[in-house]
C-alpha positions as CSV (number, residue, x, y, z in Angstrom):
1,X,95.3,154.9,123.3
2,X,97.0,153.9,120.2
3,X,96.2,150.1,120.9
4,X,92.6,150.6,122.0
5,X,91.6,152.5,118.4
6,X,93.9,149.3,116.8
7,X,91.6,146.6,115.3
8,X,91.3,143.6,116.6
9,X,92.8,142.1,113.2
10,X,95.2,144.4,112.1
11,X,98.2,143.3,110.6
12,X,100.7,146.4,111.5
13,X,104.4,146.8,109.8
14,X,106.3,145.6,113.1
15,X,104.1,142.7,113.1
16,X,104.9,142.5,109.5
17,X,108.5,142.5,110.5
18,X,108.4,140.2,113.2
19,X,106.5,137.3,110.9
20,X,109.5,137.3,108.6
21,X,111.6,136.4,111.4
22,X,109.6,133.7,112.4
23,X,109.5,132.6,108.9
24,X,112.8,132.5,108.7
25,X,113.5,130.8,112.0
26,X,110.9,128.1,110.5
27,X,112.6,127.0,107.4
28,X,113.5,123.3,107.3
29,X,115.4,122.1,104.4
30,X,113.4,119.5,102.8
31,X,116.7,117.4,102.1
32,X,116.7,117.0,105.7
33,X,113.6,115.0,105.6
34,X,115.6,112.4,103.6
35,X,119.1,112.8,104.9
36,X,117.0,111.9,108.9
37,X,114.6,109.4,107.0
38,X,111.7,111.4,108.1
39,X,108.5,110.7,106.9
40,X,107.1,114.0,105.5
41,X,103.4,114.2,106.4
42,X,103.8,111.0,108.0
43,X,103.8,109.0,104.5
44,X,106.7,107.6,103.0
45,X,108.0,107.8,99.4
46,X,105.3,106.2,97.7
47,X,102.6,108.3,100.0
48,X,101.9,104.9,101.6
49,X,100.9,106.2,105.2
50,X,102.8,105.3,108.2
51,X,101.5,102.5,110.7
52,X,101.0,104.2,113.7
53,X,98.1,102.0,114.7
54,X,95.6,99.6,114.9
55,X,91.5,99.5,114.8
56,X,88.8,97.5,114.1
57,X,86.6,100.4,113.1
58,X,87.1,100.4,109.6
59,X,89.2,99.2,106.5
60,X,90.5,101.2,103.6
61,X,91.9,98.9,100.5
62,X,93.5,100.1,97.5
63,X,95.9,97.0,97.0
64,X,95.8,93.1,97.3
65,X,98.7,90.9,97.2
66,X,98.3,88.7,94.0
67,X,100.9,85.7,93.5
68,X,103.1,87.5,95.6
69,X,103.0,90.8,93.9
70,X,101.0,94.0,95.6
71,X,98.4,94.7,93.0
72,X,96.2,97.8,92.8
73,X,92.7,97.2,93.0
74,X,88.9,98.7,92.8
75,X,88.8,100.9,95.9
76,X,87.0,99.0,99.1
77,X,85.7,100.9,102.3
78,X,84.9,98.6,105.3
79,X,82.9,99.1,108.3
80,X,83.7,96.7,111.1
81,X,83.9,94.2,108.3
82,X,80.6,95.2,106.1
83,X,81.6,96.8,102.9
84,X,79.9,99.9,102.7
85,X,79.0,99.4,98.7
86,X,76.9,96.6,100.0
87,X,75.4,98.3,103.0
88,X,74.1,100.9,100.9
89,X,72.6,98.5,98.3
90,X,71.0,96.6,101.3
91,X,69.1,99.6,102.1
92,X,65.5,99.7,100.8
93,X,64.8,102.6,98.6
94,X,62.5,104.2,101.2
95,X,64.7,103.9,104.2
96,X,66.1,107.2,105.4
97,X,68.0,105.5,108.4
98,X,70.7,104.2,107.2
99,X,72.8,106.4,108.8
100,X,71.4,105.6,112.3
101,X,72.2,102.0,111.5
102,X,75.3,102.5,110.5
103,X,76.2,104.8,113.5
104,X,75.1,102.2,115.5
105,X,77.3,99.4,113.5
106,X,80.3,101.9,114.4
107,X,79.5,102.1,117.9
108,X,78.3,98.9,118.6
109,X,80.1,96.5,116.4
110,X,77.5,94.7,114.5
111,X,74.4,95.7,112.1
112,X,71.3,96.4,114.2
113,X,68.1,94.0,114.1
114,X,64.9,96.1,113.2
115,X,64.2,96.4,117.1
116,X,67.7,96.9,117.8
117,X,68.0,99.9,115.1
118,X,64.3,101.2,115.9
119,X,64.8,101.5,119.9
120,X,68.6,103.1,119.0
121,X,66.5,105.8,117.2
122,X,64.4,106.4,119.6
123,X,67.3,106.7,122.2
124,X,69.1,109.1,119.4
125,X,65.5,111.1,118.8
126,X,65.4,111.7,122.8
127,X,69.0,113.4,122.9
128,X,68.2,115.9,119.7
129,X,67.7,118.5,122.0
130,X,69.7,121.6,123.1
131,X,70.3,123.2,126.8
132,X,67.2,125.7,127.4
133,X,68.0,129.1,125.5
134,X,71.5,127.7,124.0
135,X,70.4,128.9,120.5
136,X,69.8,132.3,122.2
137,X,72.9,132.5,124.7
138,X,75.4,130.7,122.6
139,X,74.8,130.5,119.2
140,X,73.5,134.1,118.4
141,X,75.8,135.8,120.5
142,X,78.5,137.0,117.7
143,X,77.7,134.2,115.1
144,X,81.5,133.5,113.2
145,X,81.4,133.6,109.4
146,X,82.7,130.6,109.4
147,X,80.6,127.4,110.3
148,X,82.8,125.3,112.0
149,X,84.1,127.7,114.3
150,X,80.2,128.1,115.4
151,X,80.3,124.5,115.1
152,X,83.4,124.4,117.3
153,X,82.1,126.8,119.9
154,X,79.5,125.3,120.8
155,X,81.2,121.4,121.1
156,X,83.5,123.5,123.6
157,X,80.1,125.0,125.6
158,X,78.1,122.2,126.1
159,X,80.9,121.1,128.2
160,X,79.2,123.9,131.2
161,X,76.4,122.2,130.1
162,X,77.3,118.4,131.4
163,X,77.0,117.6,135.0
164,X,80.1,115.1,134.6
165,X,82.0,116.3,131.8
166,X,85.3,114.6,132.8
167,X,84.8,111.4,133.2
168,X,85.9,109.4,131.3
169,X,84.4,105.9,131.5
170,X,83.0,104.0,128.4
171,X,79.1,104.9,129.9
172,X,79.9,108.2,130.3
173,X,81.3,109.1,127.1
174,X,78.9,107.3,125.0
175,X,76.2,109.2,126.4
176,X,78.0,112.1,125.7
177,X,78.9,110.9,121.7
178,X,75.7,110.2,121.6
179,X,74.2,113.6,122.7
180,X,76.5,114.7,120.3
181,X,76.1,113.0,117.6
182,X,71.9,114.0,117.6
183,X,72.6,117.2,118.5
184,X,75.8,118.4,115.4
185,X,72.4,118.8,112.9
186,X,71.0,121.3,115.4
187,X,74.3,123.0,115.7
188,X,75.0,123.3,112.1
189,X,72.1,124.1,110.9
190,X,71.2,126.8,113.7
191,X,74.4,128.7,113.4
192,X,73.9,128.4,109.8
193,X,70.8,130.8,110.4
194,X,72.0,133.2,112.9
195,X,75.1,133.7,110.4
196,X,72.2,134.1,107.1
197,X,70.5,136.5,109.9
198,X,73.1,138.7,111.2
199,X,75.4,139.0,108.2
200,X,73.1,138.4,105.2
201,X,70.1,140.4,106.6
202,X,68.2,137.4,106.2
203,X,65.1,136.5,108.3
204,X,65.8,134.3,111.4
205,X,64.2,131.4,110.7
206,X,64.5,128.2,113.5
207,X,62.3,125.1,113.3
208,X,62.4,122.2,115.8
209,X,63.7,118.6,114.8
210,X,61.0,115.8,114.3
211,X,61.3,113.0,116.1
212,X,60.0,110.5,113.3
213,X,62.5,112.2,111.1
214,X,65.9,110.8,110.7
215,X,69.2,112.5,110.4
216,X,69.2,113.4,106.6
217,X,65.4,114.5,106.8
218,X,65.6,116.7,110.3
219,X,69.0,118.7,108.2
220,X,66.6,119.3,105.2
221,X,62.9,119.7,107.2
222,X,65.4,122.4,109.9
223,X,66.9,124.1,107.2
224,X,64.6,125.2,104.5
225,X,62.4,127.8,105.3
226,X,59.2,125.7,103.8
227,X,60.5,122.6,105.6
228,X,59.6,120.6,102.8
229,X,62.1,117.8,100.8
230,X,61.4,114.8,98.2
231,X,62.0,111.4,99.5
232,X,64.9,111.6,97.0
233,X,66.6,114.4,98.1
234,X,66.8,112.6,102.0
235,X,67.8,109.2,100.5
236,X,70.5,110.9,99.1
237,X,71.4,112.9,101.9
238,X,71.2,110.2,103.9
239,X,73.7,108.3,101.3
240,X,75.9,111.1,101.4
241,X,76.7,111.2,105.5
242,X,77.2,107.2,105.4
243,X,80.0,107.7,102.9
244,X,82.0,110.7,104.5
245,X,81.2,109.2,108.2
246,X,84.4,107.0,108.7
247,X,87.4,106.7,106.7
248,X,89.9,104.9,108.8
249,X,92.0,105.6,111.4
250,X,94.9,107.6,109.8
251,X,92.8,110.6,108.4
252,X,93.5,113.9,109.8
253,X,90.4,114.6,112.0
254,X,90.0,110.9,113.2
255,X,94.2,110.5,114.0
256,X,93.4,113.9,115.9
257,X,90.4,112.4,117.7
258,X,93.3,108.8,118.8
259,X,96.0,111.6,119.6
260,X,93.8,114.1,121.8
261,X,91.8,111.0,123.5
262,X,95.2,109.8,124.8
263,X,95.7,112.4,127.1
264,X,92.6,111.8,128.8
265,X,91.1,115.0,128.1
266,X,87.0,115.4,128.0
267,X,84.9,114.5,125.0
268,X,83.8,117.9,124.5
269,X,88.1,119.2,124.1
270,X,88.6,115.7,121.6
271,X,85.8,116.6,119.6
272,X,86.6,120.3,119.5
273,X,90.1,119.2,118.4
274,X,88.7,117.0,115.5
275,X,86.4,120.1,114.0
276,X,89.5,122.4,113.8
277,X,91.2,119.4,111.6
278,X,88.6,119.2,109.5
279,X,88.0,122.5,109.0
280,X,91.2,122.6,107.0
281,X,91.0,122.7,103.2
282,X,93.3,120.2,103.2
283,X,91.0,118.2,104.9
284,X,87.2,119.0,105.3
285,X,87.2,121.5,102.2
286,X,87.5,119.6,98.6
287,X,83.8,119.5,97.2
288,X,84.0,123.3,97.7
289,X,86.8,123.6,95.6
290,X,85.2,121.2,92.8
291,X,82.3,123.2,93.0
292,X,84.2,126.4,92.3
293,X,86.4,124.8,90.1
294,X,83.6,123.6,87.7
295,X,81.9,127.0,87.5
296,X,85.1,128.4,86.0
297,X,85.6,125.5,83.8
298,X,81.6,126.4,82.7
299,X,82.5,130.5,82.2
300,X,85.5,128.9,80.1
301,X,84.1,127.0,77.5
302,X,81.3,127.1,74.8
303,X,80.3,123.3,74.7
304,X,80.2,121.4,77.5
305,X,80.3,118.3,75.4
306,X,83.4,119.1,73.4
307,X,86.2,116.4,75.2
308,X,89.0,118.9,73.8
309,X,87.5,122.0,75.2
310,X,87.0,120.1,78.4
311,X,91.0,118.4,77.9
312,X,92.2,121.9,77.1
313,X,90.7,123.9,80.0
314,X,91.9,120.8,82.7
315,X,95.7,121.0,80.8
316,X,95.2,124.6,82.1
317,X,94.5,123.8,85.5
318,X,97.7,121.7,86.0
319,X,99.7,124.4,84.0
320,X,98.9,127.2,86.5
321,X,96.8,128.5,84.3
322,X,93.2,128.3,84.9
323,X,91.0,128.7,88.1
324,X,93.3,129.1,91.4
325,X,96.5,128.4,89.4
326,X,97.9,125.9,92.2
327,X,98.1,123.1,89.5
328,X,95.6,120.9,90.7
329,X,92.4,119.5,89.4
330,X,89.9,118.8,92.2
331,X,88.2,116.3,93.2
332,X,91.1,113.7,91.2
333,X,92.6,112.0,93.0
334,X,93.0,110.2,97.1
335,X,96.2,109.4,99.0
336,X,94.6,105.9,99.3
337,X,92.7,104.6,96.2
338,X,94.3,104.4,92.7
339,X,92.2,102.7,90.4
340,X,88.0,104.3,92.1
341,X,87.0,105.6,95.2
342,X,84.2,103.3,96.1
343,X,82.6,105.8,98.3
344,X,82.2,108.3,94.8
345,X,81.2,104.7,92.9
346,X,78.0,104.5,95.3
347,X,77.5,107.8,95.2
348,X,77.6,108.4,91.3
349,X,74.2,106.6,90.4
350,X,72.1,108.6,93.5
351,X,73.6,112.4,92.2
352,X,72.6,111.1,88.5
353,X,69.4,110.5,89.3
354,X,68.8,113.6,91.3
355,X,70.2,115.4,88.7
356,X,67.2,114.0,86.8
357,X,64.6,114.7,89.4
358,X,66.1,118.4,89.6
359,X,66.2,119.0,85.7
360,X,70.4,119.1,86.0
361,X,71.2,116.6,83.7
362,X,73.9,118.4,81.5
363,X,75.5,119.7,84.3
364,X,75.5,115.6,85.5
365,X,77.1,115.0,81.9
366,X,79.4,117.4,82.3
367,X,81.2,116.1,85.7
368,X,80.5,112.4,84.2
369,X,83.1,113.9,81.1
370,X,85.8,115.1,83.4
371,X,85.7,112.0,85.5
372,X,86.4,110.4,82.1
373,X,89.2,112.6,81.1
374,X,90.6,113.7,84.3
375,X,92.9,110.9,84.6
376,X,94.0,110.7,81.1
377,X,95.2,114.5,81.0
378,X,96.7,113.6,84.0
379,X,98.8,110.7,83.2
380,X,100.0,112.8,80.2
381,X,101.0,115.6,82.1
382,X,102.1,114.4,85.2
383,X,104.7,111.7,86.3
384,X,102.6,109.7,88.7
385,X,103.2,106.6,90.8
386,X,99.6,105.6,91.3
387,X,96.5,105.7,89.4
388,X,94.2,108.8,89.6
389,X,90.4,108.4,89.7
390,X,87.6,110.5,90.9
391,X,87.0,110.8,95.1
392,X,83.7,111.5,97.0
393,X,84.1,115.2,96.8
394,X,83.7,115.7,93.2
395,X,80.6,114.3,93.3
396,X,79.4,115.8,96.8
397,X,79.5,119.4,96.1
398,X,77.1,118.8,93.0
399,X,75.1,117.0,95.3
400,X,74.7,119.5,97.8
401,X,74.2,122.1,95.1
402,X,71.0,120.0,93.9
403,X,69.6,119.9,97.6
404,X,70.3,123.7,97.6
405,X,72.8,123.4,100.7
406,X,74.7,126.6,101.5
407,X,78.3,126.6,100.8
408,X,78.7,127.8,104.4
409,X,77.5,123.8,105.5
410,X,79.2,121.7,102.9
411,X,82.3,121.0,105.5
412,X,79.7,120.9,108.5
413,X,77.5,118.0,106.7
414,X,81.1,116.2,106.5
415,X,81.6,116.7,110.2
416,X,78.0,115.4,110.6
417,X,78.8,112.6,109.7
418,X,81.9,112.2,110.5
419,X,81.3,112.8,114.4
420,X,80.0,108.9,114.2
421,X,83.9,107.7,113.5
422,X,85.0,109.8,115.5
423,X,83.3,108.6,118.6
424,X,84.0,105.1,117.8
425,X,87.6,105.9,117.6
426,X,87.9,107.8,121.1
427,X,86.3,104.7,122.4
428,X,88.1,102.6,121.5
429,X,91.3,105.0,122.3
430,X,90.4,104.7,125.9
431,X,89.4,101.0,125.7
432,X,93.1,99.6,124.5
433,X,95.4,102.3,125.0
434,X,97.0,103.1,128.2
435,X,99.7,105.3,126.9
436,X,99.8,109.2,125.5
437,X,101.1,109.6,122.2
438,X,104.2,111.2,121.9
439,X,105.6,111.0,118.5
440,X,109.4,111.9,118.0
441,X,110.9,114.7,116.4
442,X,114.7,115.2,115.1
443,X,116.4,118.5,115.7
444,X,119.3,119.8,113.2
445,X,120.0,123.4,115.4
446,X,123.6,123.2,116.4
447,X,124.2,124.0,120.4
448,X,125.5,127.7,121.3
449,X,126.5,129.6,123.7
450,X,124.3,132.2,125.7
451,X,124.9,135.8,125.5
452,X,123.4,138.4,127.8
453,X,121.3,141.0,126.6
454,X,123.6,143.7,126.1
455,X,126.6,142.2,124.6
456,X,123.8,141.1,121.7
457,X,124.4,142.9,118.2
């Protein structure tokens, strides 16, 4: 009786007792890390990442060797050899598909010709459909409060869905990245409004994709209840997803994606595996925090434009003593780029001017002045060993703001997105690897001796 009145999440005092056992029994000294030459977090002493393999997929580039010295450089972003500041520049102002021909440049290898990119829409446009009654059986049945566990969920689902959901040939699972891919907008966005339904009281609002509409214009015309965007609004959008849809191999979610691919499992299980790393605020999470972060820093001070209000209230923040207190700014910062993230350099002039179009130019100002100072208050404060400068989330969560996103969907637009690199990357996990990963791990627990139960004090 007593466990069927407990509640489902209850944390009860033996539980209580039992976690600090298991913390205990989890401690690891961090000297051991150095005394076994392990690389914490898989990054060595200078955070350089660890080599764990190769791709063609994408390049990240923070460094060059210069007369035989490794020099730090502007920030470059690669896809299968294109720099991504040029792509976007290369897209007329009135194109919203730059996405689509970028997802196919992932996929496929090479930048689209118009009829190549219009007749990969069109193939893209036909799979932007849901099962009959999915949004019904799935989706509204106990909606989570958190988006990419509905997100999640209904990756995993889909797979009762596919006629041949284990194979694993390249035909196969394109067709299946590809369902995917059109379909993460409908996913998002639909559990988005059963959650606004069932736990905000909210009408219960679903509109059906257009199939003229691209990716960024289907998210904005399926999620506002008018339907209605500005051109500017899906041209940045659209922006946005090219930027956050492929990073390189050794990011969390896309490593996951090479790591789960290698066991042979399903598409459905890889890409399931992928939204749970994103999901973390380690990961997926930042332009939530900058977002937050910035309307304290605005209940703070009295003048946005005052550089030692500004200096004084991000000193705070790395003392512990402002906002979350964990020390950091957000948004400052990558494990890659020192001197600019070029992803947050192409994004920069789109967010100013919808900031203009949306009347938000202070609040544009205001980011622009902590970008400035950021990195000074940080190099006075901090001992680093790289240079700090502004990533793609400190200029996202703005963004989304300006398109009036919900919070719930910032990480779900990510995963949008990203779900384009990580379908080239299983790809090409099953094209040129034969092998599971199976990392090592060092043990320090000495051998003992077994004692039965009862002689145990």
């Amino acid at each position: 009786m007593a466990n069927e009145e407990r509640s489902f999440s209850e944390i009860t005092p033996e539980l209580q007792k039992l976690a600090g056992l298991a913390d205990k029994a989890s401690e690891v000294d961090p000297q051991l890390y150095i005394d076994y030459n392990v690389q914490r977090g898989l990054r060595d002493m200078n955070g350089k990442g660890v080599l764990v393999g190769i791709t063609n997929i994408s390049e990240v580039n923070s460094k060059r060797i210069i007369d035989g010295v490794e020099t730090p450089i502007p920030g470059e972003l690669f896809y299968r050899g294109y720099n991504v500041q040029d792509i976007v520049k290369g897209l007329s102002p009135d194109n919203h598909f730059g996405f689509e021909e970028c997802i196919y440049l992932l996929l496929f290898g090479h930048l689209p010709t118009l009829e190549e990119r219009d007749e990969f829409v069109r193939i893209l446009a036909g799979y932007r459909s849901l099962p009959p009654n999915f949004v019904r059986d799935v989706i509204m049945k106990k909606p989570s409060k958190n988006m990419m566990n509905s997100l999640a969920r209904s990756v995993l689902t889909l797979y009762s869905y596919d006629d041949d959901p284990d194979n694993t040939s390249v035909p196969n699972v394109l067709r299946q990245c590809m369902q995917l891919i059109a379909d993460f907008p409908l996913l998002s966005v639909y559990g988005y409004q059963s959650y606004r339904h069932y736990y905000d009281l909210d009408s219960l609002i679903i509109h059906r994709p257009k199939e003229e509409y691209s990716t960024s214009e289907n998210i904005l015309h399926c999620l506002r209840d008018d339907k209605k965007f500005t051109p500017l609004e899906a041209k940045l959008l659209d922006v946005a997803l090219i930027l956050h849809m492929e990073h390189g191999g050794g990011n969390n979610s896309t490593f996951t994606t090479h790591l789960v691919s290698s066991t042979m499992t399903d598409t459905y299980s890889v890409i399931a595996a992928a939204l749970g790393s994103l999901k973390g605020p380690r990961h997926g999470g930042a332009n939530l925090k900058v977002v937050h972060m910035f309307d304290d820093l605005k209940a703070n001070i009295t003048d946005w434009t005052d550089e030692k209000q500004v200096s004084d209230y991000l000193r705070a923040l790395l003392h512990k003593e402002a906002f979350d207190k964990k020390g950091l700014i957000y948004g400052m910062g990558h494990a890659v780029y020192s001197l600019s993230d070029p992803r947050a350099v192409t994004f920069k002039g789109f967010v100013e001017a919808l900031s203009k179009e949306k009347g938000r130019e202070d609040e544009y100002a205001l980011y622009d002045l902590v970008a400035k100072l950021a990195p000074q208050v940080i190099a006075e404060e901090r001992k680093i060993y790289k240079g700090v400068c502004p990533n793609v989330d400190f200029y996202s969560g703005f963004a989304y703001q300006m398109l009036n996103l919900p919070e719930e969907l910032y990480t779900p637009i990510f995963a949008i997105a990203r779900i384009a690199g990580w379908s080239a990357h299983r790809l090409e996990e099953l094209c040129h690897s034969d092998k599971i990963m199976r990392p090592a791990y060092t043990t320090f627990t000495p051998h003992q001796e077994y004692v039965p139960i009862e002689k145990r004090s």
